[in-house]
N, C-alpha and C positions, 0 to 999 in steps of 0.2 A: 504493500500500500504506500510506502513511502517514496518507493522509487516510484509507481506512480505518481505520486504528486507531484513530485518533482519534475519529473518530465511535464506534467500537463503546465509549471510556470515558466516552461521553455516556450516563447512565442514559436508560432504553426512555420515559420520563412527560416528561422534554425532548427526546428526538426524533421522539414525537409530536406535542408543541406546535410543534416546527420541522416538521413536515408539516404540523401545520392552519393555520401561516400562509401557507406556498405553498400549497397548497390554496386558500386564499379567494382571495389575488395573481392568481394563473393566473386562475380563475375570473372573477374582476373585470376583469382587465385585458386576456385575449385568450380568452376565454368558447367562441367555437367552436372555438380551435388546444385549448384545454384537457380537451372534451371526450371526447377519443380517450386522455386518461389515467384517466377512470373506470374502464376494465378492470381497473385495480390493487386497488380498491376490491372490487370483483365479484370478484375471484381471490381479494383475502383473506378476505372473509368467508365463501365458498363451500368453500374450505380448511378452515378453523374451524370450518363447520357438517358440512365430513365425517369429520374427523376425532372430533369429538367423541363423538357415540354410539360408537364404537368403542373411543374412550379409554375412557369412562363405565362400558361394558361388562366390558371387564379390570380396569380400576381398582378396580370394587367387589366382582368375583368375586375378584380376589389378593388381596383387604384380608381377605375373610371366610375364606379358604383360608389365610391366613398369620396368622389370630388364634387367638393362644393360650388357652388355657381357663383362666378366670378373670381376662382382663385385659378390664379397663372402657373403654367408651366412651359416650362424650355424646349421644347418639342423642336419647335424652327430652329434656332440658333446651334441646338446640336445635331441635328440631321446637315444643318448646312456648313459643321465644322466636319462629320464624317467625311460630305464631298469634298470638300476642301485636302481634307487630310489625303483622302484617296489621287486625287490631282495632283497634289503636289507631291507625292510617293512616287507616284509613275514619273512623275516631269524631272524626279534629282534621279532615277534611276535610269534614263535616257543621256542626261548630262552625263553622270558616269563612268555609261556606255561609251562616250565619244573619246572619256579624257580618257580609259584605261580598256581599250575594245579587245575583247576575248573572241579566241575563234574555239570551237568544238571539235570531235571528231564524234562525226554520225556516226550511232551506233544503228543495231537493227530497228526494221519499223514495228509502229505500236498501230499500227491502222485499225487493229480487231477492236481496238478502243473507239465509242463511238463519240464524235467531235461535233459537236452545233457547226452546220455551216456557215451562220453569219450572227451578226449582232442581233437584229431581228428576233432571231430563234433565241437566243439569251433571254431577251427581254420579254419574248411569250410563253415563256418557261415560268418565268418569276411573277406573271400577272395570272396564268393559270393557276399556280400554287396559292392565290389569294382567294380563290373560290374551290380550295381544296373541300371534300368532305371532312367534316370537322376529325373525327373521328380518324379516319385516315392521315390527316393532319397529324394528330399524336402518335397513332402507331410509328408512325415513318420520320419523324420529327421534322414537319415541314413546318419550319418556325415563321415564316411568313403567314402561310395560311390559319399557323395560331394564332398569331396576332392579331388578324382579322376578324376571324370568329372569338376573338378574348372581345375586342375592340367593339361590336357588332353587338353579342351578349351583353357586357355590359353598361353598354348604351341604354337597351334597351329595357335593364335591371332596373335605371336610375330613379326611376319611380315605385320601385317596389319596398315591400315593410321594410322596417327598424330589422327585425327580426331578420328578414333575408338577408337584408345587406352584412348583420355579424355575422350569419353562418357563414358566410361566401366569405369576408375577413377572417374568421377564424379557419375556414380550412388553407388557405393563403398563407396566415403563420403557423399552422402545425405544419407545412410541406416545409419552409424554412426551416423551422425544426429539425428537421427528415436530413436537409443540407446540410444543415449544419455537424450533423452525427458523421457523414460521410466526408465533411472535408476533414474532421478530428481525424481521419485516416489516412490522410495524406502521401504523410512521412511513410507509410509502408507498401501503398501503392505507389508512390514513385520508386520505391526502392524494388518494387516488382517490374516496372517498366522498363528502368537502369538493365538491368540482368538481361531482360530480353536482349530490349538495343543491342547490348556490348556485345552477349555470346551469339546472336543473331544474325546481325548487320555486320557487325565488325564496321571498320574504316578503311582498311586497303581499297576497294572499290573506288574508294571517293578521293583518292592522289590523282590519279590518270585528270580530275577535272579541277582542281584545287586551284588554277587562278577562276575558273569560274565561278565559283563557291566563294572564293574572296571577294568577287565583285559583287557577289549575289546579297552574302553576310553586310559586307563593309557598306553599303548602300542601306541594307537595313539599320543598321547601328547609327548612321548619319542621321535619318529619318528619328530615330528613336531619340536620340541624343541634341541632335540639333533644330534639325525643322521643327517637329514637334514641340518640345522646350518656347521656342519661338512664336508658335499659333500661340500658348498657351500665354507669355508673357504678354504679346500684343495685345489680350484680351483681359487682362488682368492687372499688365503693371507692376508685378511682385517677379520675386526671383521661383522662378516654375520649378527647379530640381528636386525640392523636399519631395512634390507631389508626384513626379516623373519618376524618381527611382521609388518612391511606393508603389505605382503601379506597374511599373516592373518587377519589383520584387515579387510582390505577392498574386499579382495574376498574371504575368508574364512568365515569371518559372513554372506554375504547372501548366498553363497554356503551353511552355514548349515542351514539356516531356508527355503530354496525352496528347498532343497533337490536334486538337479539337474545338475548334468555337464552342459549339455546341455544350460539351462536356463543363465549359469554364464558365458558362453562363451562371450559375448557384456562385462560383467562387467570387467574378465580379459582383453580384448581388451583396455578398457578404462583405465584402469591400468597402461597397458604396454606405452601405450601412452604417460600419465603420467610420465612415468621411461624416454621418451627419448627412449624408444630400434628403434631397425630397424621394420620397417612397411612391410617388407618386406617377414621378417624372422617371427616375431610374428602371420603376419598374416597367416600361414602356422604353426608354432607350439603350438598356443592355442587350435584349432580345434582338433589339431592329438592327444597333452597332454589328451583333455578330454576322447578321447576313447585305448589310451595305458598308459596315467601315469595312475596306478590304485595301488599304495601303501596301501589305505584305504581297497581296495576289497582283495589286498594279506593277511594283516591283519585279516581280516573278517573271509575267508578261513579256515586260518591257527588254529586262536583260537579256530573256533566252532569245527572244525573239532576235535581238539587235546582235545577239553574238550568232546565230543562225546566218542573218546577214552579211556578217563578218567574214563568213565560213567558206561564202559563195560568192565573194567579191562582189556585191549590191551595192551603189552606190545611195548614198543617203543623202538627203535635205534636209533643212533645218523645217521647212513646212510642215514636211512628209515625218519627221521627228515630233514636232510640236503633236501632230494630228494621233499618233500613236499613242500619245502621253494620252488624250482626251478616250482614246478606243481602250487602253488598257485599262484606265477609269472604270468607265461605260462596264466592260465585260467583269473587269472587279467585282464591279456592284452587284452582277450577278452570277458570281461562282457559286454560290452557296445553292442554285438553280440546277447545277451540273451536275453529276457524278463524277467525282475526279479533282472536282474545284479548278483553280487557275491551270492546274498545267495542259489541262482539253480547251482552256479556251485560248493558247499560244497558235493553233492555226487559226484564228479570224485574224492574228493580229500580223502572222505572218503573208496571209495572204494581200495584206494591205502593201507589202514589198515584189507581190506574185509569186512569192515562193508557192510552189506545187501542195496539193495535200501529202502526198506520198513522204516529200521530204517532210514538212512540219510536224510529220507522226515523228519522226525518227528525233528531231530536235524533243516531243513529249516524252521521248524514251531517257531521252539524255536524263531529262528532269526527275524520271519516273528512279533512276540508281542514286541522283542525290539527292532524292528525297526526305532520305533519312534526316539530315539538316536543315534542308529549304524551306522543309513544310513548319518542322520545328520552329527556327527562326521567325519564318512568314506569322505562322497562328501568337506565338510570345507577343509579337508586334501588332496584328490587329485586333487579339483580346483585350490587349493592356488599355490599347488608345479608348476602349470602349467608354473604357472608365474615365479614363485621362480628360476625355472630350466633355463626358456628361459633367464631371466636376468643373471643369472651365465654364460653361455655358452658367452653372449654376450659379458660381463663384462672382461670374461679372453682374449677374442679375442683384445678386446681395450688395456689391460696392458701387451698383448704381441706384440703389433705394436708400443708397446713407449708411450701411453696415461696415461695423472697423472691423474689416476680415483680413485673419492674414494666414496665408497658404502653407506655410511653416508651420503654425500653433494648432491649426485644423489636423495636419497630419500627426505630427508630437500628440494630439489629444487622442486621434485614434489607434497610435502606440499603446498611451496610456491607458484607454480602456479594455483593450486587448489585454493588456498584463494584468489590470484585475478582474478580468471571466477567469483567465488561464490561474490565478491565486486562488 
């Protein structure tokens, strides 16, 4: 019991760094006894991905059934920071491209994979899924078409009893509840994840493409580090870091080891929680971030695409550059539409240079071995900003109604209340 305690007054962000070092240990050092702990892995992110659309689902029906008439939310200003974010993801990832151009070696075609031919087909993908069957909606986690029918429901709740509207609020925080029991598990599901990875994948694979992967990374990290930081400050005025490496830390690290928007959606929730934001707001802008903030997926695009080009001596423009940054956007927005996500929608973007389908399978392939990183990477980055985005929008609403907010003390408080659940 003690040592329980003790570990539970270990904040959740150092007891998963204490799981991803047993994790690589085991793995490294007895690889086939370690093996049979990957379940852990597989349990918790399978957890995480079933609970969510169901969270999702109440969360946003109790938010719109529990909103008073005439009380604001940030809805605009963070759906128009996601674009933004996504734009300008694509647009440093093209720059890049120019100052440090990477060529590939095709590997075999992925053609059996099936690829949207055009933009078009993205976009009626992701307006179909808004008139998904509800039901089918959750089995399949079509988080769009949750949203809709969360949206749609409880619209038309809004007039229903006292009584309704707590049940629908209470079963909304017993599913947090449910979250919250499962992210307590973290640390052992990543350390199940770790094991796969290492004894799994390995990394030799991923030498033969390693300045791609640096260009791929190193673009992200910029994105992460600089641009972002940047949106953030322009809108706020304060130094953005405290807030930037919180949402890195704590939903950016399991975002990159599950690989999952989806799956991270509970853990931002509990995040934002943390921050103090509106329950109101968040609980409607986590959901929609995971399937339109796609900065990581514009990035994705853009590089393979343009080192594709590189490959075949394509000559580029700065128009024909500029216009790609806006298509990798566009198709961004709707990965979450695809099966495969961003690396099936690099032939719309290739074809906009005429590369062939044939070849642009073989350019998905490339993507498809380093994946293992890319995705990782890509999802850390557009979970995190989920968060990143909803607190900025919030943040400037409070220091333009007159509130002494300061971004630093916000964070420092959600440390502090953290430490005393975990006591």
């Amino acid at each position: 019991m003690k040592v329980l305690k003790r570990w539970n007054r270990i904040s959740l962000v150092k007891q998963i760094v204490i799981g991803l070092i047993f994790g690589i240990i085991l793995a490294v050092s007895i690889p086939e006894t370690a093996k049979s702990l990957t379940i852990f892995g597989t349990l918790f992110v399978s957890a995480l991905k079933a609970v969510a659309p169901v969270l999702v689902f109440f969360l946003v029906m109790a938010a719109i059934v529990q909103h008073k008439k005439g009380q604001q939310t940030n809805m605009k200003s963070i759906i128009f920071l996601y674009l933004l974010g996504t734009f300008l993801a694509g647009s440093i990832a093209v720059i890049i491209s120019f100052l440090f151009p990477v060529s590939i070696t095709l590997t075999e075609s992925a053609e059996k994979l099936a690829a949207p031919d055009n933009a078009v087909d993205v976009l009626r993908t992701l307006v179909l899924n808004v008139v998904d069957n509800p039901v089918n909606a959750l089995i399949n986690a079509n988080y769009i078409g949750i949203l809709a029918w969360a949206i749609v429901l409880g619209l038309a709740l809004k007039n229903a009893s006292d009584t309704t509207k707590t049940f629908i609020s209470n079963i909304s925080d017993s599913i947090a509840q449910v979250v919250g029991w499962i992210i307590k598990l973290a640390p052992l599901g990543i350390m199940g994840i770790v094991i796969g990875s290492v004894t799994e994948n390995g990394l030799k694979s991923l030498l033969d493409y390693g300045n791609l992967l640096l260009v791929l990374i190193g673009t992200m990290l910029v994105v992460a580090l600089v641009v972002n930081p940047l949106i953030v400050f322009i809108n706020v005025r304060q130094n953005p870091y405290p807030l930037v490496f919180k949402c890195l830390r704590e939903s950016g690290i399991t975002a990159f080891f599950t690989r999952s928007s989806a799956a991270n959606i509970p853990v931002n929730m509990e995040l934002c929680k943390k921050l103090g934001l509106d329950k109101e707001t968040y609980g409607i802008s986590i959901p929609l971030g995971a399937t339109i903030n796609m900065g990581g997926a514009a990035i994705t695009i853009s590089v393979l695409t343009l080192a594709a080009v590189n490959t075949l001596d394509i000559a580029v423009d700065l128009p024909t550059a500029i216009l790609l940054s806006v298509l990798a956007a566009v198709c961004a927005c709707g990965a979450s539409g695809v099966a495969g996500g961003s690396l099936l929608l690099i032939p719309l973007a290739c074809s906009l240079f005429g590369i062939p389908n044939d070849l642009a399978m073989q350019v998905v392939a490339v993507g498809l071995i380093i994946s293992v990183l890319q995705d990782s990477f890509e999802t850390g980055l557009n979970s995190s900003t989920d968060v990143l985005f909803t607190a900025t929008a919030e943040y400037k609403k409070r220091l333009k109604e007159g509130e002494q907010l300061s971004i630093n003390r916000s964070v420092m408080a959600a440390e502090t209340a953290e430490k005393v659940v975990n006591s």
